[in-house]
Structures are given as C-alpha cells and as structure tokens.
N, C-alpha and C positions, 0 to 999 in steps of 0.2 A: 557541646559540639555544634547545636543548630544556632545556636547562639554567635559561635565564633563564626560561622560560615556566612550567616547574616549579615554581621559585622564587613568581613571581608569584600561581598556584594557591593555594600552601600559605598564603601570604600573604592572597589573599581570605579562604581556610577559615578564618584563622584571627580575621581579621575578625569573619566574618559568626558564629561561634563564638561570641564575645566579644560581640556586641550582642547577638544570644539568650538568653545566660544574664544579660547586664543586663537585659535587659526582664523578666524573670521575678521579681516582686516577691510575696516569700511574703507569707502571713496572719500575724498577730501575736497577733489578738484576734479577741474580737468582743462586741459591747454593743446595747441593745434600748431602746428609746426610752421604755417601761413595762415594768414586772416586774410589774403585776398587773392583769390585764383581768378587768373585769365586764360581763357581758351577758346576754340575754334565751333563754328557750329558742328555739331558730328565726332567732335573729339572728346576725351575722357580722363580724368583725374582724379586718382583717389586724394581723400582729404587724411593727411599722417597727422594722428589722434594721440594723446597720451594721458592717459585715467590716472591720480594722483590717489595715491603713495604709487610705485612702482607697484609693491606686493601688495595691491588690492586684491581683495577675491574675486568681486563681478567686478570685469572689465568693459561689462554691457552698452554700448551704446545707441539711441535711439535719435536716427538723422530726417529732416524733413526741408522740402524746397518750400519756398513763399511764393517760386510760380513755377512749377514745373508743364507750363508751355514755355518756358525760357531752359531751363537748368531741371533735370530730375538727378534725384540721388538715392543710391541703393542702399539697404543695411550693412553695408561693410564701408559704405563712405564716399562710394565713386559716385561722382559728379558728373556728367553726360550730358554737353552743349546742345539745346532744342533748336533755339532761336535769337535772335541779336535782344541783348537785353544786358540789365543787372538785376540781381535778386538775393539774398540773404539764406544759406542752408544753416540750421541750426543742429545743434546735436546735444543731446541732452543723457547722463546718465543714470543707465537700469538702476543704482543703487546711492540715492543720495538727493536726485535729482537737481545734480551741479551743470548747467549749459554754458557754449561756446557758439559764435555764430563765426559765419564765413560769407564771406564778400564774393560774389562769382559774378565775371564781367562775361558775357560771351558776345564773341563778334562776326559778321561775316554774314551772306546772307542765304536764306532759305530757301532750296531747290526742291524742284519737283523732277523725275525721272520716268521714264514708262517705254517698257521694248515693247507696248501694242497701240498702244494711244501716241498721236501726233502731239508735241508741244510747242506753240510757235506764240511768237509775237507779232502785230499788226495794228496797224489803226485802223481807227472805224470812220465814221462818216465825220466824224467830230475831230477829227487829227489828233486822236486820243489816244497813245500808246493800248494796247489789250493783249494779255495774253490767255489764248486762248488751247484749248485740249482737247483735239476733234478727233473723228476716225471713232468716236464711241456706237458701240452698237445697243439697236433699240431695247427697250425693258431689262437696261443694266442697272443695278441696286447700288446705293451710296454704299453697300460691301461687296460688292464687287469688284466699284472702282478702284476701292482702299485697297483691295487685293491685287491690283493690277499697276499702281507706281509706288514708286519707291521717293521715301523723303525723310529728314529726321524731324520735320517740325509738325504739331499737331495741325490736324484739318478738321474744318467747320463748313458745313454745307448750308446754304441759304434757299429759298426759291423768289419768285419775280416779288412778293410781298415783303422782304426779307427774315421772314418767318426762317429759322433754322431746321433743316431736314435731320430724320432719322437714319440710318444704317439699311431701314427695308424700304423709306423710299427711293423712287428710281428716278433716276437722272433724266433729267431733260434737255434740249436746247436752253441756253442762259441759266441754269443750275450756276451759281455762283459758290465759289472756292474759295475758302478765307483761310490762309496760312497762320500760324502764330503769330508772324510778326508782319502781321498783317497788309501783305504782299494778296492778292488776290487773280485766280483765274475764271475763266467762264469757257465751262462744259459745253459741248455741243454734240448732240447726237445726231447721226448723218442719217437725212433725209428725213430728220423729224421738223419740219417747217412751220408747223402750227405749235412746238412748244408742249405738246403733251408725254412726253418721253416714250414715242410709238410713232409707227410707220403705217400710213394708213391712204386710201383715197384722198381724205381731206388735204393729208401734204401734199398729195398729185394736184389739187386742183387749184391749191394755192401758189402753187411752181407754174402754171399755167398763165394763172393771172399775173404772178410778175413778170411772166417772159414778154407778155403780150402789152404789158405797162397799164393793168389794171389797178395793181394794188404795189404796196412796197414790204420790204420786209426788216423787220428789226437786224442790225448787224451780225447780233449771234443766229439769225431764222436763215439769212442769207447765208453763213458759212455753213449749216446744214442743207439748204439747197446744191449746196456745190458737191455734189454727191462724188464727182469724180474728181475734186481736188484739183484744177488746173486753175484754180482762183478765178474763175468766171462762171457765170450761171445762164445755161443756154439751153437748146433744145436735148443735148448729150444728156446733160444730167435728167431732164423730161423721161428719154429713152430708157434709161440705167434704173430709173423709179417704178417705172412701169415693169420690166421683166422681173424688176425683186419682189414686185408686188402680186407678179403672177407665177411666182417660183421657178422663174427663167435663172434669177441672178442668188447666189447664197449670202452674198455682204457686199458690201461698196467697197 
C-alpha cells in the first residue's frame, strides 16, 4: 500500500513538473510599433512595445535614455521631452535579453518660469544679448532656487571660475545657469554688489564709489545695485541699502 502511494506521489510530481515547465514560454523577440518618435520639450509619449511570441511569460521590459538631459524614460516606456536634441531609448528584455532602440527627436526650446524671481533679458555693456534672474534674495541655496522656478530641462550651476556649484552653495551675483540645452542665465542677488552671495556694508561702499565714479561694476554687480529696479543706479538705491541694512527695509 506504501508502495502504491509512493508510486502515485512520484507520478503527480511528475505531472505537475511537466505542466510548469510547459507553461513557461520564453521571449523570442521583441519589436516597437515606431523607431522614431518626435515631440515637444515638456511633452510625453509612451513607446507601444511588443514582447514576441504573444504568450510569452515575462513580458518584462528594461528602457534607458543615452541622454536624459534631452529625453528621460520611465519603466513603462514613456518618453518625456527635456530639451532640443536627438537621442536613442533602448529597451531590452527581463527574459532573453532581445533589445529594440528608438530614435527620439525633441524640439522646441527650453524655458525657465519663476512667480518670485524677475526673468528678463538685456544687453550688457558688450551689446550682448543676457538673460538675466534678479530679485533673488541674499544666502539663497542652488536648492532653493531649484525650488522656486519652474522648467523641464536640467540646470547646472557654475561660479565666476567656472567650477560647477553644489545644491548647498548659495547663489551670488553672476552665479551662471546652464540649461541642458545649453541656453544660459546669470543669477543676480539684489544688493549683493561685491558678488559674495550677501548683503553687507562692503556692497554699501561699493554702491558709493560707483555712484561717485570711483570704481565700475561688472554688468551682473550693476543689476544688483539696482536694488529698486527702475534700471538706473542712483542715490535711491544708496538709501534702500542702507535701511535694509539697518532693519528699516525687510527685502528690495
């Protein structure tokens, strides 16, 4: 009887065995409905995937950008325009490791936005187009600022050496803004005129000597002088520096 039960055992296992590894139907391929998506900076398109045989088991896909400062893509396929470019998303499958690439074209160009920060453009002494990002207040953090506009393309912060800043340093006059697609602005902290990202005496005294035609100031020192924003640099802004500086004024 222990005999025949045994028997019977081995028999299910061997069963249930054999429908297991039938049901397991490997990957063969895999193919994409387009090889080359075009779209907008800020706009989004899934990439339609299809894992060969139909009745595969893992239908797993694993997607990657070759530059997502242009194009990033999520695990499910969507594609999400950064910046003007072209780049290659590949996708490769969980079970087999059969890959498919994709052609993403994106167009159009990269904005910056900010409901507290001023964004304008100007020439400087050089009749050099600039745009510049004023109205920032002193011992703001490159995470701060990233907190306070709005953009879909990555941002790279620089200082006057071109050395790249971190997240915890703070912003200065002439802090230079490098877009992904590399459009660029220049930072300016109001009434920091010596370029140390602070509000201090020293800018008093340097506001002094250019009013007086002592000294000159760099184009982005000058649009921090301009504390009141009327695009001139005068005795006002002298005034406006001083009571902020003795807790008359709370911001420019």
């Amino acid at each position: 009887m222990k005999k025949s039960i045994s028997i019977i055992i081995l028999l299910i296992l061997l069963i249930t065995s054999t429908t297991i590894f039938a049901a397991n139907v490997p990957v063969t391929g895999i193919q994409v409905e387009k090889n080359t998506i075009t779209i907008e900076i800020g706009q989004t398109e899934k990439i339609v995937a299809t894992v060969l045989p139909n009745n595969a088991t893992n239908k797993g896909i694993t997607w990657t950008s070759s530059n997502a400062g242009i194009a990033t893509v999520n695990s499910n396929g969507e594609v999400k325009g950064i910046s003007a470019g072209v780049i290659t998303v590949r996708g490769v499958t969980s079970d087999g490791g059969y890959s498919v690439t994709v052609t993403v074209r994106v167009s159009g160009t990269s904005t910056i936005t900010s409901d507290k920060y001023l964004i304008l453009k100007k020439e400087n002494s050089l009749n050099e187009e600039i745009n510049y990002i004023t109205r920032i207040a002193e011992e703001t953090s490159i995470n701060d600022f990233k907190n306070n506009v709005s953009t879909y393309a990555n941002m790279q912060f620089y200082d006057l050496g071109n050395k790249e800043m971190g997240d915890l340093d703070y912003v200065f006059s002439g802090t230079r803004l490098r877009l992904s697609d590399n459009s660029e602005y220049t930072l300016v902290v109001s009434g920091d005129v010596n370029s140390d990202g602070k509000v201090s005496v020293v800018d008093l005294s340097r506001l002094k000597m250019r009013i007086v035609g002592i000294t000159t100031l760099d184009d982005y020192q000058a649009e921090a002088a301009d504390v009141n924003y009327d695009g001139n640099i005068s005795v006002t802004d002298l005034s406006n520096l001083k009571m902020y500086l003795v807790g008359l004024k709370e911001n420019f």
